[in-house]
KETISE-233069 format. One record per residue (C-alpha): residue in three letters; x, y, z. Coordinates in steps of 0.1 Angstrom, whole numbers, padded with zeros to 4 digits, always signed. Layout:
! KETISE-233069
ALAXYZ/...
END
This chain:
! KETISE-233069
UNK-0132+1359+0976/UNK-0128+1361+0938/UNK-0088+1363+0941/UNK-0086+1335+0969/UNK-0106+1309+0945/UNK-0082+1322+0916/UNK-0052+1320+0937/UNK-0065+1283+0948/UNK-0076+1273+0913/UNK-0039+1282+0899/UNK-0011+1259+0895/UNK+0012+1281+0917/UNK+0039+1263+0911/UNK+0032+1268+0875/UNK+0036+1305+0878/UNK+0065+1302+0895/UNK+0086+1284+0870/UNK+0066+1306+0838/UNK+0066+1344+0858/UNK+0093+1340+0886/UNK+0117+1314+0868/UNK+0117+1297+0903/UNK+0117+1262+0901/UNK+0121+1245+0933/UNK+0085+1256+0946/UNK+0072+1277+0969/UNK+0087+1275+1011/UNK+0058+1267+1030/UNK+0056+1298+1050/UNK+0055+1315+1021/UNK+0026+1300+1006/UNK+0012+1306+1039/UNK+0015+1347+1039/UNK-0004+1342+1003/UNK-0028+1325+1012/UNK-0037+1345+1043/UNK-0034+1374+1024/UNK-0058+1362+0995/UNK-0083+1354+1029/UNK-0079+1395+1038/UNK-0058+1389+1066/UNK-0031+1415+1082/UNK+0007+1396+1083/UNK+0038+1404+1096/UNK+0065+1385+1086/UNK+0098+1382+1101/UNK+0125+1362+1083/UNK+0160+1361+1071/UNK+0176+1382+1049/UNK+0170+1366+1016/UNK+0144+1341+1023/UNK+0124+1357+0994/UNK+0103+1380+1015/UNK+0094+1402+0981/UNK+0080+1372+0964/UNK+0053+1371+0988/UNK+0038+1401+0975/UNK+0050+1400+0940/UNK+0030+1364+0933/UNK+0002+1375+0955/UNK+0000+1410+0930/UNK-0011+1385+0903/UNK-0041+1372+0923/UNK-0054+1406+0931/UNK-0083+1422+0912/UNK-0064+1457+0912/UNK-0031+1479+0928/UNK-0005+1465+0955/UNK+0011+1495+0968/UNK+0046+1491+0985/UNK+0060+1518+1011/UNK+0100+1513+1009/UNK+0121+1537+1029/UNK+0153+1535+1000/UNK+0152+1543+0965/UNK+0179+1522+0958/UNK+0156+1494+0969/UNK+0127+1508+0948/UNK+0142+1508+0917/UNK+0157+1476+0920/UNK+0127+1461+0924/UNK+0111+1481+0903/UNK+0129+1473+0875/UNK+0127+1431+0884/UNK+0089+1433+0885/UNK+0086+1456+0848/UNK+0117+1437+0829/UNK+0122+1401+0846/UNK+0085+1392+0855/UNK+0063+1410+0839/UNK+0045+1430+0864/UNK+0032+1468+0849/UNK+0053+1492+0882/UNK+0056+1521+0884/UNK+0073+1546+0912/UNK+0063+1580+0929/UNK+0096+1595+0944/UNK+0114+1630+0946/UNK+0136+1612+0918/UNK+0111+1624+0894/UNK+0094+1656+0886/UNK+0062+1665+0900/UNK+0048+1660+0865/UNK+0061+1627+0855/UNK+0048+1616+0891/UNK+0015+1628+0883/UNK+0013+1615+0855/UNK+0023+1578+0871/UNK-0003+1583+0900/UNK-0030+1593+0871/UNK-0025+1559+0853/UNK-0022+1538+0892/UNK-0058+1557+0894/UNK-0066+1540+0858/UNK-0054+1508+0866/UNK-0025+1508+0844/UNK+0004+1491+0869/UNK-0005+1464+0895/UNK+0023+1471+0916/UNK+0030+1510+0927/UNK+0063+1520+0948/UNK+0059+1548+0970/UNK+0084+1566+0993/UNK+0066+1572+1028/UNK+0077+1613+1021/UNK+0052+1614+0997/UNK+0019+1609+1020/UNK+0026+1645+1030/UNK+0018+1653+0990/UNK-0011+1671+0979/UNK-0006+1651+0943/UNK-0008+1617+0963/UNK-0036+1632+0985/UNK-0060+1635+0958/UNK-0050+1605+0940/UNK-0051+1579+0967/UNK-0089+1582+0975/UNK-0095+1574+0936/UNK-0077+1545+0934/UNK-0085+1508+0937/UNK-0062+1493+0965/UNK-0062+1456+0969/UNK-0032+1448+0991/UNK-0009+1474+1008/UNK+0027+1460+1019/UNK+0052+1478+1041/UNK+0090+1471+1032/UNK+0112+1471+1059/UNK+0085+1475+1080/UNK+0110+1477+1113/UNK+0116+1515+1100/UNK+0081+1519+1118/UNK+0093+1516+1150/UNK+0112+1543+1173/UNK+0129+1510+1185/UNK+0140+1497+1152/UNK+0173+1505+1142/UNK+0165+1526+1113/UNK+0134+1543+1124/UNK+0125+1567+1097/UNK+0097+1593+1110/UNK+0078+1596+1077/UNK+0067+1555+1083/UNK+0046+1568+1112/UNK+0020+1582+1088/UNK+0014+1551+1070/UNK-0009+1544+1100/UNK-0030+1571+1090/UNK-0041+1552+1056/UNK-0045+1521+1074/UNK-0071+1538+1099/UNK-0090+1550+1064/UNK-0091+1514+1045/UNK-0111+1490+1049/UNK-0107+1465+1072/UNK-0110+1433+1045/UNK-0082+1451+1026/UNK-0052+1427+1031/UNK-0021+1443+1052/UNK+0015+1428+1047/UNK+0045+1444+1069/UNK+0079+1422+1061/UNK+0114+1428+1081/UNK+0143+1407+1085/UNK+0157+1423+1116/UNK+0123+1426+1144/UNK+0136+1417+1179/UNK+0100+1413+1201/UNK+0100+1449+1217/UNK+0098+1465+1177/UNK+0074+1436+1165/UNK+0057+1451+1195/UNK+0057+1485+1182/UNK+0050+1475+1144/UNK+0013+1461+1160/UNK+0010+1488+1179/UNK+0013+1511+1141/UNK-0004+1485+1118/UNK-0032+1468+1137/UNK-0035+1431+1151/UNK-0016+1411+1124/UNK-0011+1376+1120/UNK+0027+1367+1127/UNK+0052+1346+1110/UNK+0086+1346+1125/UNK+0109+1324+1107/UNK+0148+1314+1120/UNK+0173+1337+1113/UNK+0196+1306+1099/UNK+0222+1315+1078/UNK+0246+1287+1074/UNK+0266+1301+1038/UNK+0277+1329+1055/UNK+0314+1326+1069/UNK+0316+1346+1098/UNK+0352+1362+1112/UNK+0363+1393+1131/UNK+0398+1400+1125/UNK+0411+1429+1152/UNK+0433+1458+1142/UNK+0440+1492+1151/UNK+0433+1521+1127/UNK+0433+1532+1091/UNK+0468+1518+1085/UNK+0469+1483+1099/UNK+0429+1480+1079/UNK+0439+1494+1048/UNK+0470+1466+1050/UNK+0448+1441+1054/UNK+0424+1447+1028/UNK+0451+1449+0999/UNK+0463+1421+1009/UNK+0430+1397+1008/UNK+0415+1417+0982/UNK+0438+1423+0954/UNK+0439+1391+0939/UNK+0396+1384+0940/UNK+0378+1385+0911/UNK+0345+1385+0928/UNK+0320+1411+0940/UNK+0316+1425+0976/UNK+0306+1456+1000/UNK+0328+1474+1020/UNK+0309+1492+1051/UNK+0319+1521+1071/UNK+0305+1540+1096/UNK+0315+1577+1078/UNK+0307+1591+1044/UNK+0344+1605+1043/UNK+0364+1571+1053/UNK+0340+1552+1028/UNK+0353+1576+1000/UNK+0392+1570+1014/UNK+0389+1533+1014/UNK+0376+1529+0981/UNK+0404+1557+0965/UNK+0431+1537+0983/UNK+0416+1505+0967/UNK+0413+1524+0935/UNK+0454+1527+0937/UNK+0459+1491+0942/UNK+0439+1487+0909/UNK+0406+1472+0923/UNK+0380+1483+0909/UNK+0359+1502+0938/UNK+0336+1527+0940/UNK+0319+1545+0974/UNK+0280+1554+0980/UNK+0267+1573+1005/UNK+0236+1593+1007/UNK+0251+1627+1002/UNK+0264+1617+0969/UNK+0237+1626+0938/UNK+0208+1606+0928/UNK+0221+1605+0895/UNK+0253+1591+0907/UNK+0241+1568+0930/UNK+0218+1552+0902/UNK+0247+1548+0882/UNK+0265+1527+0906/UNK+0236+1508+0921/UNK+0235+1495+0877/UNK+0274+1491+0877/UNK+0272+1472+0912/UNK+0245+1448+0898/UNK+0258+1442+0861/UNK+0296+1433+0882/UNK+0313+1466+0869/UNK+0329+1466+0905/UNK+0350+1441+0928/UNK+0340+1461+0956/UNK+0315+1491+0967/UNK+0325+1513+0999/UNK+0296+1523+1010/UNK+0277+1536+1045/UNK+0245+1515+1055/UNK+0227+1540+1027/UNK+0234+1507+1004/UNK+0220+1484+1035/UNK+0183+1479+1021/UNK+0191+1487+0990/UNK+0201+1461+0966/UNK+0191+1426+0963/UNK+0223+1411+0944/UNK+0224+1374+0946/UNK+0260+1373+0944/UNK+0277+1393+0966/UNK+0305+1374+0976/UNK+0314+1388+1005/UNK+0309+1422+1031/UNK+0338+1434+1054/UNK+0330+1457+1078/UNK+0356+1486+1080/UNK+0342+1497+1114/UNK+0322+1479+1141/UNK+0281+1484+1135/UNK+0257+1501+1161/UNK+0243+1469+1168/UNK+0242+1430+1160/UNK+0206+1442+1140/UNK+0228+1462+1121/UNK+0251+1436+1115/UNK+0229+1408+1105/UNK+0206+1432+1079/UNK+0248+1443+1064/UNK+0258+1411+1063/UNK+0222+1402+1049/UNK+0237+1416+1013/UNK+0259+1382+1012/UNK+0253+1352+0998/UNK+0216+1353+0988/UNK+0219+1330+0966/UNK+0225+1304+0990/UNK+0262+1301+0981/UNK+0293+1308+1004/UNK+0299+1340+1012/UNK+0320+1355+1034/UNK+0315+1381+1063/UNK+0343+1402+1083/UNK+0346+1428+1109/UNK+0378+1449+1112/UNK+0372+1453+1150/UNK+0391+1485+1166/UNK+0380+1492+1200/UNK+0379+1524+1191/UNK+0358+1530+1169/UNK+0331+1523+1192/UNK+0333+1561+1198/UNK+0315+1570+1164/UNK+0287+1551+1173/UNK+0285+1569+1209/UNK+0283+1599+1190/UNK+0257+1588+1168/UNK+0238+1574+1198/UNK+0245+1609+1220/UNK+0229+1625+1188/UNK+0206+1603+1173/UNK+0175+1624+1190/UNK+0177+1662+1196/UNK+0184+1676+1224/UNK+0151+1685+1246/UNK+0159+1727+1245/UNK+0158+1722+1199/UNK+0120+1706+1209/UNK+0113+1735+1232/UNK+0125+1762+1204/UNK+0103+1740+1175/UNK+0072+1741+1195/UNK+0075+1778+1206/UNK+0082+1790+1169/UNK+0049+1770+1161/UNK+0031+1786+1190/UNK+0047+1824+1181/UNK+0031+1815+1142/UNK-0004+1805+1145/UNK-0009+1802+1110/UNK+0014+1777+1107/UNK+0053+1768+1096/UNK+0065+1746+1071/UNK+0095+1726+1074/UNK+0115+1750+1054/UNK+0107+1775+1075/UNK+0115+1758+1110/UNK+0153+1750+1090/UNK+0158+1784+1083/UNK+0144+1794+1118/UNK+0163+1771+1137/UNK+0188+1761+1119/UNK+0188+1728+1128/UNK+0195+1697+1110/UNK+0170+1682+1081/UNK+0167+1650+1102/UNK+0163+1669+1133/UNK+0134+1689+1125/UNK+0117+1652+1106/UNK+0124+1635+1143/UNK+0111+1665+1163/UNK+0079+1673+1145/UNK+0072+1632+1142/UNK+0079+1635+1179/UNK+0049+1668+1181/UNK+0027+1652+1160/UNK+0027+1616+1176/UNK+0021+1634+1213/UNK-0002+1654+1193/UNK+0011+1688+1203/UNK+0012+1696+1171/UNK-0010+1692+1137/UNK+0002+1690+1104/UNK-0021+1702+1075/UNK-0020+1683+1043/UNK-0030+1711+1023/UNK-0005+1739+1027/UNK+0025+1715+1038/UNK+0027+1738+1077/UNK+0028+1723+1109/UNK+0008+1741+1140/UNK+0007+1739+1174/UNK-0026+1724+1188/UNK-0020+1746+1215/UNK-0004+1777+1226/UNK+0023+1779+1252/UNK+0013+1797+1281/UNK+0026+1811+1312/UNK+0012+1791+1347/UNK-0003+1826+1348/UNK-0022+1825+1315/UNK-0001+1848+1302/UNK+0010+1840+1263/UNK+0043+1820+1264/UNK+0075+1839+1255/UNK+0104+1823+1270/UNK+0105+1788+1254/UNK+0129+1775+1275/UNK+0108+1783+1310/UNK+0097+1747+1331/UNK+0060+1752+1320/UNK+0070+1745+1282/UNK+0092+1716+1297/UNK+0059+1697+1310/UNK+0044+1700+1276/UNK+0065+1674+1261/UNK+0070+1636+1274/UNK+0107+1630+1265/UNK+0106+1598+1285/UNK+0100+1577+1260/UNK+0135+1590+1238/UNK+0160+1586+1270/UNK+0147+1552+1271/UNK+0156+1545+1236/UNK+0190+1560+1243/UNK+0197+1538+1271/UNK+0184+1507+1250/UNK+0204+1518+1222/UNK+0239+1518+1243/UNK+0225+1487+1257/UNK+0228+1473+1218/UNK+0261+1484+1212/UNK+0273+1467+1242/UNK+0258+1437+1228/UNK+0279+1443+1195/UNK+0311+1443+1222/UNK+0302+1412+1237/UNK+0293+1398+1200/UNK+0330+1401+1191/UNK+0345+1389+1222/UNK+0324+1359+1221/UNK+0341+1327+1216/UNK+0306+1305+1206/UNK+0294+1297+1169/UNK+0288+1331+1160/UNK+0261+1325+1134/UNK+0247+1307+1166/UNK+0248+1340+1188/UNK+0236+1361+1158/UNK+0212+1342+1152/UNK+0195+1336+1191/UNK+0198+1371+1198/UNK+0173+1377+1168/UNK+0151+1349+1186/UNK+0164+1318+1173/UNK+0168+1289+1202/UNK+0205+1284+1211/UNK+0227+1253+1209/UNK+0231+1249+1164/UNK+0270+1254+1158/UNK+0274+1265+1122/UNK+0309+1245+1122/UNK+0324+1271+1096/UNK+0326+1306+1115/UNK+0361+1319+1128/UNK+0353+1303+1165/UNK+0339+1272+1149/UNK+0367+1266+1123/UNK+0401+1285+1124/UNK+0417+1273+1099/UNK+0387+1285+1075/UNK+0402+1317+1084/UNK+0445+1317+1076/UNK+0464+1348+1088/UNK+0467+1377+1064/UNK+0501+1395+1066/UNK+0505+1424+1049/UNK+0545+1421+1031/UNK+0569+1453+1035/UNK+0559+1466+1000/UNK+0521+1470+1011/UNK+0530+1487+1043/UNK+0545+1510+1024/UNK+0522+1519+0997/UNK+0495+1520+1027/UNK+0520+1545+1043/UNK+0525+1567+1012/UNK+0490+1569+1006/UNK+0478+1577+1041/UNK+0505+1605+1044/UNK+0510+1620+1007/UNK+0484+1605+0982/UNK+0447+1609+0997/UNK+0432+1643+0992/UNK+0395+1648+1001/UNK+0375+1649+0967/UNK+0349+1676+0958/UNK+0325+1657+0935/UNK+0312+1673+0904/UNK+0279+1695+0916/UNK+0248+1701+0891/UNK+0221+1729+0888/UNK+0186+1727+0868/UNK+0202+1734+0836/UNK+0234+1717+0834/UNK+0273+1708+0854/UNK+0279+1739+0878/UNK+0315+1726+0878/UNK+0332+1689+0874/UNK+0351+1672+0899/UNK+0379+1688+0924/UNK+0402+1681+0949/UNK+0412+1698+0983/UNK+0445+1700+0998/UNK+0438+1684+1028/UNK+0407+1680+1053/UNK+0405+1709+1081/UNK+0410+1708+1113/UNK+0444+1693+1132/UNK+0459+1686+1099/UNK+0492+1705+1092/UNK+0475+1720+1063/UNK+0448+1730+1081/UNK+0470+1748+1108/UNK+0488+1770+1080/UNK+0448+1779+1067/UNK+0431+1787+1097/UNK+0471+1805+1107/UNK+0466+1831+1078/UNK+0424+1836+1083/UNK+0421+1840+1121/UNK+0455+1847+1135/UNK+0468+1875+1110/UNK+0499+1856+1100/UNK+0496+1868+1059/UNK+0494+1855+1032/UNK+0485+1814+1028/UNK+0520+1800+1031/UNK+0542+1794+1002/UNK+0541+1758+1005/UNK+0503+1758+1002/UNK+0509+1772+0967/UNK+0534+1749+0959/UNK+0513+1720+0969/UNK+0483+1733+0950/UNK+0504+1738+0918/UNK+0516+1703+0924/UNK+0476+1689+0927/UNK+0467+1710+0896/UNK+0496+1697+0875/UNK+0492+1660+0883/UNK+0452+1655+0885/UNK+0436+1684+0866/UNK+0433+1691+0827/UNK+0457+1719+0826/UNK+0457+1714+0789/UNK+0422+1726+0789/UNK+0421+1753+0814/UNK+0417+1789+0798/UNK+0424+1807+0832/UNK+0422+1810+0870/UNK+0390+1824+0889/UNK+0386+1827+0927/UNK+0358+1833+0954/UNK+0352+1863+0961/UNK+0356+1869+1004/UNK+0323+1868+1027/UNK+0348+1896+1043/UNK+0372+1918+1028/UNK+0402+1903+1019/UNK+0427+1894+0997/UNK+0438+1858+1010/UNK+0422+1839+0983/UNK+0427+1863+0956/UNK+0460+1865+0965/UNK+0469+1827+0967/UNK+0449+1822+0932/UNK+0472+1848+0916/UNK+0504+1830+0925/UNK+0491+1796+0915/UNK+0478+1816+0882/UNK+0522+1827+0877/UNK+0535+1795+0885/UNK+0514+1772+0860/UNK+0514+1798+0835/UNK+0477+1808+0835/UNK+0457+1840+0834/UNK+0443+1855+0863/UNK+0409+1867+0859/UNK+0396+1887+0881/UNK+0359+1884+0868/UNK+0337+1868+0895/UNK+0322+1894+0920/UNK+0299+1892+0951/UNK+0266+1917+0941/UNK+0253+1912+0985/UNK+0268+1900+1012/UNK+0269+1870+1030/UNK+0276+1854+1061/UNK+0306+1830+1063/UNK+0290+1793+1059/UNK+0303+1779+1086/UNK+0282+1804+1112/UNK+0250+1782+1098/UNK+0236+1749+1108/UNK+0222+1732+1083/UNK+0220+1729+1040/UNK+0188+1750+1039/UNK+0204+1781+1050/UNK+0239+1774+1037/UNK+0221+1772+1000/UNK+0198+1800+1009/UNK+0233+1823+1019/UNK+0249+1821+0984/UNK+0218+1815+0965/UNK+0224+1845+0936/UNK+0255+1864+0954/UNK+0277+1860+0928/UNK+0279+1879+0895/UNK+0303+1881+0867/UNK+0319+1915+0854/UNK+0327+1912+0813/UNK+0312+1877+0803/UNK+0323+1876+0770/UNK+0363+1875+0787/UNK+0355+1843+0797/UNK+0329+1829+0770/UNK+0339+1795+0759/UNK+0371+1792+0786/UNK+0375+1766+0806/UNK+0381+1774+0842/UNK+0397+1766+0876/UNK+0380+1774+0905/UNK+0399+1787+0938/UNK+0382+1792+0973/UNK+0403+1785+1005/UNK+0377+1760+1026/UNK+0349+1739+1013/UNK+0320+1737+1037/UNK+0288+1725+1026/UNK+0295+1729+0986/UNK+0269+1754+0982/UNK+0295+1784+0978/UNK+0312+1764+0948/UNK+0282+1757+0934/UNK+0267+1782+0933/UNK+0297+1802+0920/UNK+0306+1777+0890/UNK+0267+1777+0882/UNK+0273+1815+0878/UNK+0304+1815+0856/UNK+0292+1786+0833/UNK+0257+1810+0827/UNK+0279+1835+0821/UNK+0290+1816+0792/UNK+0324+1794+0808/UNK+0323+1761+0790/UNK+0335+1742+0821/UNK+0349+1751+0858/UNK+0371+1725+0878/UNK+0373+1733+0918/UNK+0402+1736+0939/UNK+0401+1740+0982/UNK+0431+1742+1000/UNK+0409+1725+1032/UNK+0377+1707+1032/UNK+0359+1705+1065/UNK+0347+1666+1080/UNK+0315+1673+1090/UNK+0301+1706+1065/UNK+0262+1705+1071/UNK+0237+1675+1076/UNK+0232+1662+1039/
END
C-alpha cells in the first residue's frame, strides 16, 4: 500500500521528464501495468516491439520499497539495459550471469541481499545455482518481471528450457508480490501457456501497429544474385542496420564480402566469445558500424533507437520471427526500412531446424536409462560426455524429464535422478533402454504436436511472402490485430516506394570473384584463463564437396599421398597475403590422432617455400580420438584437454609462430595446442587449416 499512495502522490510525469528524459507522458496502458502492479496484481503484457515495454518496470522500480528482479534470456539484452538503468537513469543494477566470475557474482548477490541495487538482472541458468539458492531466500523482493516472457512457453518461438523454473519461485512468493511477464510476439495458444507457468494474470494486449516500418520482399536465387543486391543498395548508406541470416557461417561471409565493398560490417553469432560479442554490441550502439550480420542471437538483444533498416538474408522460421527481427527497426518511431531476400530454397534450413529442433525419442530413452543405471545421480556434464549429445539437447530433454516429472533435479549437487527406475513388465531391473516398456514412460505427444504446429508456421511465412495485401496489415492480424488498416507504404501498398535495384557488370563481378577466389572460412582468435591461445586464422576452404575438400579428404582416407601440391601453393599464397610473415619466427604443426606424416609433411613444404624454419617441437604425450568421431563440445574439449607437450621450450621462447593442422573441427585441437606452445614460452601463434568443416560441434 505504502508504494501505491507514493506512486499516486508523485507527479509521474514529473519523473518522467527528470529520470527517463521522456517528455511526451506516459501511454495509457502503460500507466495502467503500473498502477496494477503498485495494487499487487500479476500482468502480462503483450505489445509491439518498441512500445516501451521496459519502462513499465523501470518507473514502477522507483515506487517499490526494495528489489525488482528481471529474468532475461540474452546477455546482450541485459547489459544493455543494464547499463541504461546505472548510467542514463539513475537506477543502482547490477547483473548475475556466467559473464562474471563466481566471486564477483557473489559478491553482487551479497549487496542485492543488502539492498544496494533496486533493479537485479538474472539469467534463468542461474536458478540452478547454489550461490543464488542461498541468496534469494535473504532477499527483499518487491516486484519480479519476466523479459521476453514468450521464451516460457514450448510454443513460443524461442522457448528456452531454463524459463520453466522461474515457476518454481513464483509457487514460493507471496501471493501480494507483484508479477510482470512482457512479450511482443504472444499469439493466444503461448499466452495460453505463459498463464498456465505464471499464474492467473491480468492481460494487456496492445496492437501490433507498426506504420514506420517499410515493408518489401525482393525474390532472388542464392548467394550470388543476394550478395549483388546488397552492394548495390548498401554501399552508398551512411546509416545503421542488421543483416539476418539463418547460419553462423553465411552471417560471417556476408559481412566479409561487405567488408570488401568497404562497408563497415561486422557478424555476431552466439558461438563467437563473450568478450567479442560485448565489443560489438558497444560498437553497434555508439554507430561504429553501417551494418551487423548477425543470426537471431542479436534478436532480443539490443534496443537501438535508430536502426535504420533490417534485411533479411534468408526467410525466418515464422512471421513471429519476423515481426520480433524486424522489431530492431525504427524504434524511435522514424522510417525504417524492412526486406526479405526471399529464395524458395532456403526454406530447407528451417525444415532442418524444425526436423531437429526436439531430440529424437531413442536420445530420451538413453537420458533416462543412464539416470535410472546411476541412482545417485548425473550432472549435465556427465550425461554430455555419456551421450554425447548436443548442449541443447540434453537442456531440452531433461526440461522435458523434469516437467513430466520422471526425473528430479537436486539443487544441491547440480545431478539429475530418475524418480523412478526403469523396469522390465516382469519387474526385472531395466537394461535395454530402447525396449517398448521404457517407450510408455515418456509422453512425447505433446513435442510432435509442436513439430506439426511449427511446419504449420513456416507455411504461414510462405503464404506471408506470396501475399499481395498491406503486409504490415497481414503481419499485424496474424499477431491478433483486426484486419482491414492498409499501411499505404509497404511494397504491395506502394511500389514505387520500392525502385528496382540492378546490380551493374562491375558488381557482378566483384560478387563473382569473391564467391569463387576471395572468401576463406575464418578461425577467430581463441583464449584460455591466462591469456590469447593463438590470434586469428584462415582455412583454405570449408570441407565437404568443395574442390579443396576433395584433394584433403583424397590424401586422408583414400591413400592418394601427400596433400596435393596446389594445396601448398595455395596456403603459401593465404600466408603471404593475410598473415604477418614479418613476424613469424617459424612453422609448427599438429601432431596426428594417428600416425602420419600428412600434416607434417605439408607444413615442411610451406616452411621451404616462405623461407621459414620447421620446428618440429610440439608432440602428443596420450592419444586421442579423431574429433570428428564425437558429438558434442564437452567431449571434443575433454579429447585434447592436456595432449599436447612441447620438446626444447627455450627453441621457441619469444618466437612467434604459425600453426598448421589439416581440418578444423570444433577448435578445441587448435586451442588447445596454441595454449600449449604460448606456455611453453611462444610469444604468439597464428592458425592455418587447409579445410574447416560447416557444422563442427553444437556451440
Amino acid at each position: 500500500m505504502a508504494a501505491q499512495a507514493l506512486w499516486q502522490g508523485q507527479l509521474s510525469n514529473e519523473l518522467l521528464e527528470k529520470q527517463f528524459r521522456i517528455t511526451t507522458g506516459f501511454r495509457p496502458e502503460q500507466r495502467s501495468i503500473i498502477e496494477q502492479l503498485m495494487q499487487g496484481q500479476r500482468v502480462l503484457a503483450i505489445q509491439r516491439t518498441g512500445w516501451g515495454k521496459s519502462l513499465c518496470y523501470q518507473a514502477a522500480s522507483q515506487f517499490m520499497p526494495h528489489l525488482t528482479l528481471i529474468f532475461s534470456p540474452l546477455k546482450a539484452l541485459m547489459r544493455d539495459q543494464c547499463q541504461r538503468c546505472n548510467d542514463v537513469y539513475g537506477i543502482p543494477s547490477a547483473i548475475v550471469s556466467s559473464d562474471f566470475s563466481q566471486q564477483k557474482n557473489q559478491e553482487t548477490l551479497a549487496q542485492a541481499v543488502s539492498g544496494q541495487f533496486k533493479i537485479l538482472f538474472i539469467a534463468p541458468e542461474r536458478l540452478e545455482n547454489v550461490d543464488w539458492q542461498a541468496s534469494v531466500s535473504q532477499m527483499h523482493i518487491s516486484l519480479i518481471v519476466i523479459d521476453e516472457a514468450h521464451c516460457i512457453s514450448l510454443w513460443g518461438h524461442d522457448f528456452r528450457p531454463h524459463y520453466r523454473r522461474i515457476v518454481h519461485l513464483l509457487r514460493t512468493t507471496p501471493a501480494t508480490t507483484p508479477v510482470l511477464a512482457l512479450t511482443a510476439t504472444a499469439n493466444k495458444r503461448v499466452e495460453a501457456e505463459i498463464l498456465q507457468q505464471i499464474g492467473p494474470a491480468q492481460i494487456l494486449r496492445g496492437t501490433m501497429w507498426r506504420p514506420n516500418l517499410y515493408l518489401h520482399i525482393v525474390r532472388l536465387s542464392g548467394d550470388w544474385e543476394k550478395l549483388c543486391y546488397l552492394a548495390e543498395v548498401l554501399l552508398h548508406r551512411t546509416d545503421t542496420g542488421i543483416i539476418y541470416t539463418s547460419t553462423q557461417g553465411t552471417a560471417m561471409m556476408v559481412a566479409t564480402f561487405l567488408r570488401s565493398r568497404g562497408i563497415k560490417a561486422e557478424y555476431y553469432h552466439a558461438s563467437r566469445e563473450d568478450s567479442v560479442r560485448q565489443n560489438i554490441e558497444q560498437k553497434l550502439m555508439a554507430n561504429q558500424y553501417n551494418v551487423v550480420c548477425s543470426t537471431n542471437a542479436l534478436g532480443m538483444g539490443i534496443d537501438k533507437p535508430d536502426i535504420r533498416f533490417v534485411i533479411h538474408y534468408h526467410m525466418p522460421a515464422s512471421l513471429i520471427h519476423y515481426y520480433q527481427e524486424i522489431g530492431r527497426a525504427g524504434r524511435d518511431g522514424k522510417t525504417a526500412w524492412c526486406i526479405l531476400l526471399y529464395d524458395p530454397a532456403d526454406a530447407e534450413i528451417q525444415e532442418h531446424f524444425i526436423l531437429n529442433a526436439r531430440p529424437q525419442e531413442q536420445y530420451y530413452i538413453s537420458v533416462l536409462s543412464r539416470l535410472s543405471m546411476n541412482p545417485q545421480g548425473l550432472s549435465e556434464r556427465d550425461l554430455l560426455i555419456g551421450t554425447g549429445l548436443s548442449h541443447n539437447a540434453i537442456q531440452i530433454i531433461l526440461s522435458d524429464l523434469e516437467e513430466q516429472r520422471i526425473v528430479a533435479f537436486n539443487t544441491q549437487n547440480r545431478t539429475y535422478t530418475a524418480t523412478t527406475a526403469l523396469t522390465t513388465p516382469s519387474g526385472n531391473t531395466q537394461t535395454d533402454p530402447y525396449s517398448s516398456y521404457a517407450h510408455t514412460q515418456i509422453d512425447f505427444t505433446v513435442y510432435e504436436t509442436i513439430r506439426k504446429q511449427k511446419q504449420r508456421e513456416l507455411e504461414d511465412m510462405q503464404n506471408y511472402v506470396r501475399s499481395d495485401l498491406c503486409r504490415m496489415e497481414y503481419l499485424a492480424a496474424y499477431l491478433g490485430d483486426p484486419a482491414g488498416r492498409k499501411c499505404g507504404v509497404c511494397s504491395n501498398c506502394r511500389k514505387e516506394n520500392f525502385p528496382l535495384v540492378t546490380p551493374t557488370e562491375r558488381m557482378q563481378a566483384s560478387v563473382t570473384h569473391f564467391l569463387e577466389e576471395e572468401f576463406l572460412p575464418a578461425i577467430e582468435q581463441r583464449g584460455f584463463e591466462n591469456g590469447l591461445a593463438h590470434e586469428a586464422g584462415w582455412s583454405l576452404s570449408y570441407h565437404g564437396d568443395s574442390r579443396i575438400g576433395k584433394l584433403v579428404c583424397a590424401s586422408k582416407y583414400e591413400h592418394a599421398g601427400p596433400f596435393a601440391l596446389s594445396l601448398v601453393l595455395r596456403a603459401v599464397e593465404i600466408i603471404c597475403a593475410r598473415y604477418p610473415v614479418y613476424l613469424l619466427n617459424g612453422i609448427v604443426s599438429v601432431p596426428p590422432t594417428r600416425a602420419g606424416m600428412l600434416v607434417e609433411t605439408f607444413a615442411r613444404r610451406i616452411a621451404e617455400r616462405c623461407g621459414l624454419e620447421y620446428l618440429p617441437l610440439l608432440t602428443k604425450i596420450r592419444p586421442t580420438k579423431m574429433q570428428k568421431s564425437l558429438t558434442n563440445r564437452v567431449q571434443k574439449a575433454d579429447n585434447v584437454k592436456g595432449a599436447f607437450s612441447v620438446l626444447y621450450p627455450e627453441r621457441l621462447a619469444g618466437h612467434t609462430l604459425l600453426l598448421i593442422d589439416d581440418i578444423y573441427d570444433s577448435g578445441y585441437t587448435l586451442q588447445e595446442a596454441g595454449k600449449t606452445l604460448v606456455l611453453a614460452g611462444a610469444k604468439a601463434v597464428y592458425p592455418l587449416t587447409i579445410t574447416r568443416t560447416l557444422h563442427s560441434d553444437d556451440r
